[in-house]
N, C-alpha and C positions, 0 to 999 in steps of 0.2 A: 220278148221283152224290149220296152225302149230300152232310150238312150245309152247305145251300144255295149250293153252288157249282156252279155251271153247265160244261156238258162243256167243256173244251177250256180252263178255268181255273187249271188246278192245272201246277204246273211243278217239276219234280225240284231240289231246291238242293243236298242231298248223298247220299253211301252209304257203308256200310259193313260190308262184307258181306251178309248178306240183308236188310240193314233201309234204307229210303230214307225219307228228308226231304222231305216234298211241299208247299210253296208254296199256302194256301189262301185268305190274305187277306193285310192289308197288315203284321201282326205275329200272324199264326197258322198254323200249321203241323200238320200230320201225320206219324206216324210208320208206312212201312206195312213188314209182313211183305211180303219179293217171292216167295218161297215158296209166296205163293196164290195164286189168279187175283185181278181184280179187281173182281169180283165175288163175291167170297167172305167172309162176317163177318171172317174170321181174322184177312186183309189186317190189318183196321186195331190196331196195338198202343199206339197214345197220340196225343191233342190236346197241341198246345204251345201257352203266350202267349208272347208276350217283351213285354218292353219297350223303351223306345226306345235304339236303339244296338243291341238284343235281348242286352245282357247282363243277366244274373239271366232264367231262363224259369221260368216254373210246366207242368208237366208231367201232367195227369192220364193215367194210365197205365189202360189199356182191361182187361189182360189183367192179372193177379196178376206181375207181374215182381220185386216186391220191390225195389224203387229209389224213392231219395227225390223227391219230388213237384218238389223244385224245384234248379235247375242252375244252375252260375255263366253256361253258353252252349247252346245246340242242340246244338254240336259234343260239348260235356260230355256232355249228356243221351243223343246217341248213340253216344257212343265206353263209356259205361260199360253200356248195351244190349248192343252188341253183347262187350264182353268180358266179360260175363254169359253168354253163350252160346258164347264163344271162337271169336265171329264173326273176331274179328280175327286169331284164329293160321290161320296155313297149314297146312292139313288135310295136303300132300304131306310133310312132314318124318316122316324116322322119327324114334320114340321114341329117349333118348339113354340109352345102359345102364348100368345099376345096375353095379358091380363085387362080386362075393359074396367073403365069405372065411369061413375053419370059425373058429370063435370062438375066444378064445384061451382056453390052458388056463394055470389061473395053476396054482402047489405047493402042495402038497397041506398043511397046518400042523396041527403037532402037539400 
């Protein structure tokens, strides 16, 4: 494993949809794609810090995700990831239908 953490060191804290929070030191954190193996660059999509309490984290983001660098919590940092990708909505719903009408015809003015 990178960033000198030894196998058997890293420990899941959250998920949400395909993206998991992995436990890498005593206020650091990873963000990984589950989507890849683990072995695969992709895996990783952001290093976290926190600070103490781990409210306020600085986030650098691996991959161009377009999200700000820093979070009020971890929880923040992955819940606004994952609705960036609509991790969080349920793929089983169906769409809800539009209703169509013909447009109205207003009188014709003379």
């Amino acid at each position: 494993m990178g960033h000198g953490v030894r196998r058997g060191e890293c420990k899941m804290e959250a998920r949400i949809g395909r993206y998991a929070v992995v436990k890498v030191g005593p206020s650091n954190w990873l963000i990984h794609d589950t989507l890849y193996e683990a072995r695969d660059a992709r895996r990783l999509v952001a290093y976290i810090e926190g600070s103490v309490g781990y409210d306020d984290v600085d986030v650098t983001w691996v991959r161009p995700v377009g999200l700000p660098t820093h979070h009020a919590s971890i929880d923040h940092a992955l819940g606004q990831l994952a609705a960036r990708d609509g991790a969080s909505r349920p793929s089983h719903t169906r769409p809800v239908p539009i209703p169509s009408h013909p447009p109205i015809q207003l009188p014709a003015t003379a």
